[in-house]
C-alpha positions in Angstrom: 6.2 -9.1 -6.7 5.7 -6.3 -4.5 6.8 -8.7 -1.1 10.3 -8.5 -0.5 11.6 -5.2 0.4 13.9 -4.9 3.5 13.4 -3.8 6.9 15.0 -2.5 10.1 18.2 -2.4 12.3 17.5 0.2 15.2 19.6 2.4 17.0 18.9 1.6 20.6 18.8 5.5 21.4 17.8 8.2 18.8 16.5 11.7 19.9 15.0 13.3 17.2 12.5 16.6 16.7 9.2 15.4 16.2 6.6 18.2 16.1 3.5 17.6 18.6 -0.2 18.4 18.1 -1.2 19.0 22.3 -3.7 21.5 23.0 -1.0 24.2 23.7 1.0 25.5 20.4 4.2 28.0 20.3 3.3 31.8 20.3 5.8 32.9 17.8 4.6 29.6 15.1 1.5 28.7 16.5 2.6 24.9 16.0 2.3 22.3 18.9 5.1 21.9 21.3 7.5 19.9 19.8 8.2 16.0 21.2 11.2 13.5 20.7 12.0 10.0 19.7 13.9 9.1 22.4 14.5 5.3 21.8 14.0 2.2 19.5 14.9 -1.4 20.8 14.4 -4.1 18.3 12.4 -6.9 19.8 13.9 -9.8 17.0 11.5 -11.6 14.8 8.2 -12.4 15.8 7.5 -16.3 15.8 6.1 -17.5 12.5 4.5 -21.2 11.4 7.7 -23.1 10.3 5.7 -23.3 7.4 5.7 -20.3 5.8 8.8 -19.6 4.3 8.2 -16.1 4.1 5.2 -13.2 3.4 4.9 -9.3 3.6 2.6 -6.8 5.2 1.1 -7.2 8.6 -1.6 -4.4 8.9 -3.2 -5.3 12.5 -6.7 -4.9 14.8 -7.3 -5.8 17.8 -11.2 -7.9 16.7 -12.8 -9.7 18.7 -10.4 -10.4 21.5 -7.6 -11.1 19.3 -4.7 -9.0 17.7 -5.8 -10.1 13.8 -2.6 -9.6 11.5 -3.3 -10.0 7.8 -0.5 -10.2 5.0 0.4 -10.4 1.6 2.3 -12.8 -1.0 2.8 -15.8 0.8 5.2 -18.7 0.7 4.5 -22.0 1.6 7.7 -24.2 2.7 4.7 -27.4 2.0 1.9 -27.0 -1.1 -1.6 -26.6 0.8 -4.7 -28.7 -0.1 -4.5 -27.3 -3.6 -0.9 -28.1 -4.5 -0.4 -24.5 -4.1 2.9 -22.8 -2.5 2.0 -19.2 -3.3 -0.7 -17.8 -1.6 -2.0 -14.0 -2.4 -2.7 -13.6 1.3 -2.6 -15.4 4.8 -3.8 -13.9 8.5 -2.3 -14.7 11.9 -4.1 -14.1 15.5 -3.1 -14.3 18.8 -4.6 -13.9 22.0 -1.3 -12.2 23.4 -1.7 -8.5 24.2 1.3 -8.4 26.3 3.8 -6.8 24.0 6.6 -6.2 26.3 9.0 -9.3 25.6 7.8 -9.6 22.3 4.3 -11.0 21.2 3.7 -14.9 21.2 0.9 -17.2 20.7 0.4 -16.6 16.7 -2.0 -19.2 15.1 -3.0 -19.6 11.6 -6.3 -21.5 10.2 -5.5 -24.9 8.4 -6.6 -26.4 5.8 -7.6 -30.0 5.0 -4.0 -30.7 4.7 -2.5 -28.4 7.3 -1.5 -25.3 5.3 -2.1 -21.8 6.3 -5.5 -20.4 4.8 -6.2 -17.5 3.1 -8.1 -14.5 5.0 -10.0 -13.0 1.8 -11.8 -15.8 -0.4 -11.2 -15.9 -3.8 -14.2 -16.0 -6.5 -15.1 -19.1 -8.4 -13.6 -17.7 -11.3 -10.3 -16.5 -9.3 -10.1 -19.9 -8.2 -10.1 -21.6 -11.2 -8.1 -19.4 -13.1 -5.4 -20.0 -10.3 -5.5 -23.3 -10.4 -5.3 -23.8 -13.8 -2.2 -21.5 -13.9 -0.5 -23.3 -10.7 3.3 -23.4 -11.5 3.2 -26.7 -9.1 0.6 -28.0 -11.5 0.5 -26.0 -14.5 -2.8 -27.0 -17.0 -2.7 -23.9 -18.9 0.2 -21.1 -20.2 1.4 -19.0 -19.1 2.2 -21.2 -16.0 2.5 -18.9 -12.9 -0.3 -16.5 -13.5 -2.9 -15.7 -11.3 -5.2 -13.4 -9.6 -4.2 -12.1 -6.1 -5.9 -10.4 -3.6 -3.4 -8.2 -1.0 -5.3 -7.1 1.6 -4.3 -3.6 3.6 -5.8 -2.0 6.4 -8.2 -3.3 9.1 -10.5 -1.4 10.9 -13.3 -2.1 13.6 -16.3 -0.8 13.9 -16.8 -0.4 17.8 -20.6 0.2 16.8 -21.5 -3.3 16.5 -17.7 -5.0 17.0 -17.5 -5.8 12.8 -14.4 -5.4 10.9 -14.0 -4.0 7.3 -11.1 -5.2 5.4 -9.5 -3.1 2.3 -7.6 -4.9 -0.3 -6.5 -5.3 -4.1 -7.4 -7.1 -6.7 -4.3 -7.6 -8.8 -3.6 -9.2 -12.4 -0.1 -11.1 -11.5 2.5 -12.8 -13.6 5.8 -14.1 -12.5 8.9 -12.3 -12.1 9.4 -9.4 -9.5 7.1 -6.0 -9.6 5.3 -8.2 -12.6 1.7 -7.3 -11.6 -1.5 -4.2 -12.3 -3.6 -3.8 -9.6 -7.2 -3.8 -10.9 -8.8 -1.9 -8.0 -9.6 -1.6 -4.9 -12.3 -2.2 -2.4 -13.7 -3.4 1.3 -14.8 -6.5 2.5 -16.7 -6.7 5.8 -16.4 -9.2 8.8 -19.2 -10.3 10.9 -17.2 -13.1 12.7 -13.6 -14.4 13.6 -15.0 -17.7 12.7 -16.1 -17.0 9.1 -14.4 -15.9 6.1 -14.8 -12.0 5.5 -17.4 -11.4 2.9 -16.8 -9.3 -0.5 -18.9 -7.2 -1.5 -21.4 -7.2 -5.0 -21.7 -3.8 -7.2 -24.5 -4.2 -9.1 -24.1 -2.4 -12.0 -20.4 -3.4 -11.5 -17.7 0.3 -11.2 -15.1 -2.3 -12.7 -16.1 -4.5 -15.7 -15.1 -8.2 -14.6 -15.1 -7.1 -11.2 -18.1 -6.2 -9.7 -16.4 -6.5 -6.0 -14.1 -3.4 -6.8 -15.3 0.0 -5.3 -12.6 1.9 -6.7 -11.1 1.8 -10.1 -7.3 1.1 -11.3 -6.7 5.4 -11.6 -8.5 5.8 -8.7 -6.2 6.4 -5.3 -6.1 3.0 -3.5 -8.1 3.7 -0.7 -7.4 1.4 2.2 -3.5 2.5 2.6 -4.2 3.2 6.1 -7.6 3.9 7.3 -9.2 4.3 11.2 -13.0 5.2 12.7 -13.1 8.5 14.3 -16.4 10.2 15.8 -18.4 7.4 14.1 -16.9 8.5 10.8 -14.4 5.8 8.9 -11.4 7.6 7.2 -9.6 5.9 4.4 -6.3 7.1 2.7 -5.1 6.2 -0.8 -1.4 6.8 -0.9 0.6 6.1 -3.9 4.5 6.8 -4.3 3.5 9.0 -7.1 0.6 10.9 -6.6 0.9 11.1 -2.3 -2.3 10.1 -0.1 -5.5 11.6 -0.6 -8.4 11.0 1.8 -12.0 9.6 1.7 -14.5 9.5 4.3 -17.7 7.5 4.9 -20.5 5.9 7.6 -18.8 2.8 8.6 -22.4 0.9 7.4 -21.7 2.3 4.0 -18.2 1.6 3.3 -19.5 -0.8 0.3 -21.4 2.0 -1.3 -19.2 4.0 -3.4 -21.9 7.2 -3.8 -21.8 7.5 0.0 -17.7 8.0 0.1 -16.7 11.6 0.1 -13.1 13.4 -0.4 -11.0 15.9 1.3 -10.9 18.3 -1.2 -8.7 20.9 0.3 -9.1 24.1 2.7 -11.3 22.4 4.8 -13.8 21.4 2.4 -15.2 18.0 1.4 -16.4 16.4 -1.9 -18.1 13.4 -3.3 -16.2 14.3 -6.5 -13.3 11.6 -6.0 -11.7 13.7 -8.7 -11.6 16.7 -5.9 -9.5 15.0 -3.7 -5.9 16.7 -3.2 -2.7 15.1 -1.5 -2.5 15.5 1.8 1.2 13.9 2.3 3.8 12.2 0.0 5.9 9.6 0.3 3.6 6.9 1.5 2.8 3.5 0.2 1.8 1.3 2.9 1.1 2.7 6.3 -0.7 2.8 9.8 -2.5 5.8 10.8 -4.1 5.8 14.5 -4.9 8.2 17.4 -2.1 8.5 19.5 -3.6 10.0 23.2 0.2 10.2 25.0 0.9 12.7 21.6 -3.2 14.1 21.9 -3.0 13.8 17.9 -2.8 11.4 14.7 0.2 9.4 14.1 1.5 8.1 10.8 4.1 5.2 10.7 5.5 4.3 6.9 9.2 3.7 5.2 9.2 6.4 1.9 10.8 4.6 -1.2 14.0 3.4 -2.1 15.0 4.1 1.8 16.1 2.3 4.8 14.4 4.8 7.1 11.1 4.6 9.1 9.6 7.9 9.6 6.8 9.4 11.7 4.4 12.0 10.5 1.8 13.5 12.9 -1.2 15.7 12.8 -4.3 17.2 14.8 -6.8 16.4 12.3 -7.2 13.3 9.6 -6.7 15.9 6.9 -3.4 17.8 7.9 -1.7 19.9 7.6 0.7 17.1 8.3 4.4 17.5 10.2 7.6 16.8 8.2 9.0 13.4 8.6 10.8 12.8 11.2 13.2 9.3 11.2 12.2 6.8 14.0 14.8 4.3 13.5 17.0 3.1 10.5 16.3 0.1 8.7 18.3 -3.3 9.2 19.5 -4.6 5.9 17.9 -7.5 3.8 19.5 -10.5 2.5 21.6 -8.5 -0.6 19.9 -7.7 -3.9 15.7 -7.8 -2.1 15.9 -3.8 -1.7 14.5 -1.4 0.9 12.2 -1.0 3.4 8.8 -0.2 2.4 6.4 -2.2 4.5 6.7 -0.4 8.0 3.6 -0.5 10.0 2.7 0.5 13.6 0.2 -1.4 16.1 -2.2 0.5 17.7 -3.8 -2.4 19.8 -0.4 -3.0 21.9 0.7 1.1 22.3 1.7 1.0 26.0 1.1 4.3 28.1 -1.9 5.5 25.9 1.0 5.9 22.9 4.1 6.9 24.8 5.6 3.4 23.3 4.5 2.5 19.9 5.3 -1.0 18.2 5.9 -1.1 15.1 6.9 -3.9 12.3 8.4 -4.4 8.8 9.2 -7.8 6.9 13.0 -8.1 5.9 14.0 -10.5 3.4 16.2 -13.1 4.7 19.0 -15.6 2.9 16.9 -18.4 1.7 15.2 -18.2 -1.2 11.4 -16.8 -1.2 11.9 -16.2 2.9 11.4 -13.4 5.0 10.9 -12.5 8.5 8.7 -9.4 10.0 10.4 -7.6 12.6 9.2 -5.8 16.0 10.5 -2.5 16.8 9.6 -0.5 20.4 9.5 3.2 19.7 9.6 5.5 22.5 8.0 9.3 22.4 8.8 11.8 24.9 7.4 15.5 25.2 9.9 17.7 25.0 9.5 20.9 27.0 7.2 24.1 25.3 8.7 26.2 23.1 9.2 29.8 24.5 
């Protein structure tokens, strides 16, 4: 399972190079005047339903008066409506924009039995097969199998207040990193009060799947992803093969002839197999417009690290900064690994960016539980280079 992976224990004062993107930029490099990390304070857990036992992610938007929070694998402490304990993905909201003392006021929708819901319906056919294959209530070997849809970033359109979600369709057996993700694509929501709706390929890209925009060799796209000047820019980032970069009218994010990709030196393509690597190092991440820092911010954990790093640019493309380390990680309950699911919040950045919040789930003692973390990160200009 990809959920588990550790999190965050912050120094309460770091200053650390960070390379701006302001207007001005050094004569002698012609790079931005450089800006500092100057603290991190660790806000504690943020206040889960007693039961879940644990879940990963947390990619965030502030839709439709409510901060919308939208995770992965999910443990249940109590089987839901459908005897099931393992859920694929779950949402939180709250109405609490305040992020000072830490944020408050999460909700989930319940079911029929009072179990967290799912944010992303499955198909028929999904639903069935994961029923069948329920290790609570196993009809049909090999028990524990199913079909899971983790859902990544969330993005809203201020054109006409919609969201579009990106996510994963993923063949998953039991046992840990047991799983092939099938592809990827976008579903679109109309309303907080209805299920976000999939989208319909007709001829299908991906045989079996005709949701799927985007095939299994294909970058992910949906890794991070924002709306800039009307345009929506979408990032597939693999640990392997780095981000590359899409782009596409919000409207026709479900049409996959409309996408096009950064193809290097400026240009763009609607070749998919143009696309070159703008950064490495990146799995999941945020990337937002930061206006204290007057560029774009990226917020990830590279693998098999305890670190979470900044990366910043002037322009969605690059060139991108080095990374810089914003805080170091606290450690998981022994043997669930690193960090890898770091994620910052644009909806609560205080000071147009100057504090950025930022979480990360960290396996904790029991079995199957976790906790997601919230981390205060501090920028400061530093002054220009001579």
């Amino acid at each position: 399972m990809r959920s588990f992976r550790p999190s965050i224990f912050l120094a309460s004062l770091l200053v650390l190079g960070l390379q701006g993107c302001g207007s001005s930029s050094s004569p002698s490099s012609g790079l931005p005047p450089a800006l500092s990390v100057v603290q991190a304070t660790d806000l504690g857990p943020i206040p889960t339903n007693p039961d879940i036992l644990g879940r990963d992610g947390g990619y965030s938007a502030l839709f439709q008066g409510y901060s919308v929070w939208l995770y992965g694998d999910t443990f249940l402490a109590k089987p839901n409506y459908q005897a099931r304990t393992l859920l694929s993905d779950t949402w939180s909201f709250t109405a609490d924009l305040n992020v000072q003392a830490g944020i408050t006021g999460f909700q989930e929708r319940l079911d029929s039995v009072g179990a967290p819901t799912m944010i992303l319906p499955e198909t028929p056919a999904e639903q069935s097969f994961n029923q069948s294959h329920n290790g609570n209530n196993c009809q049909t070997p090999p028990c524990g199998d199913r079909w899971a849809l983790w859902p990544s970033a969330i993005v809203v359109n201020p054109a006409d207040d919609s969201a579009l979600i990106f996510y994963m369709v993923v063949s998953a057996q039991p046992g840990n990193f047991n799983f092939q993700g099938m592809g990827t694509s976008v579903a679109t929501w109309q309303n907080i009060q209805q299920q976000p709706q999939r989208p319909t390929l007709n001829p299908p890209i991906v045989p079996g799947h005709p949701d799927l925009l985007f095939t299994q060799n294909e970058p992910g796209f949906g890794s991070a992803a924002f709306i800039s000047d009307g345009m929506l820019y979408a990032y597939g980032c693999d640990y392997n093969s780095g981000c590359k970069l899409g782009k596409v009218a919000p409207a026709n994010a479900q049409v996959r002839s409309a996408w096009s990709f950064y193809a290097g030196s400026g240009n763009w393509s609607t070749q998919i197999g143009d696309a070159v690597t703008v950064f490495n190092d990146a799995n999941i991440l945020s990337i937002s417009w930061n206006t204290f820092l007057q560029c774009y911010v990226a917020v990830y954990s590279p693998p098999f690290s305890q670190n979470v790093v900044i990366r910043n640019s002037a322009n969605p493309e690059g060139p991108w900064s080095s990374e810089v380390v914003a805080f170091v990680a606290m450690q998981p309950a022994p043997g669930n690994g690193n960090v890898y699911d770091a994620l910052a919040h644009a909806e609560y950045d205080a000071n147009g960016g100057q504090t950025i919040y930022v979480s990360y789930s960290r396996a904790t003692p029991a079995p199957f539980s976790s906790e997601v973390r919230l981390v205060a990160v501090t920028l400061q200009p530093a002054s220009s280079q001579p």
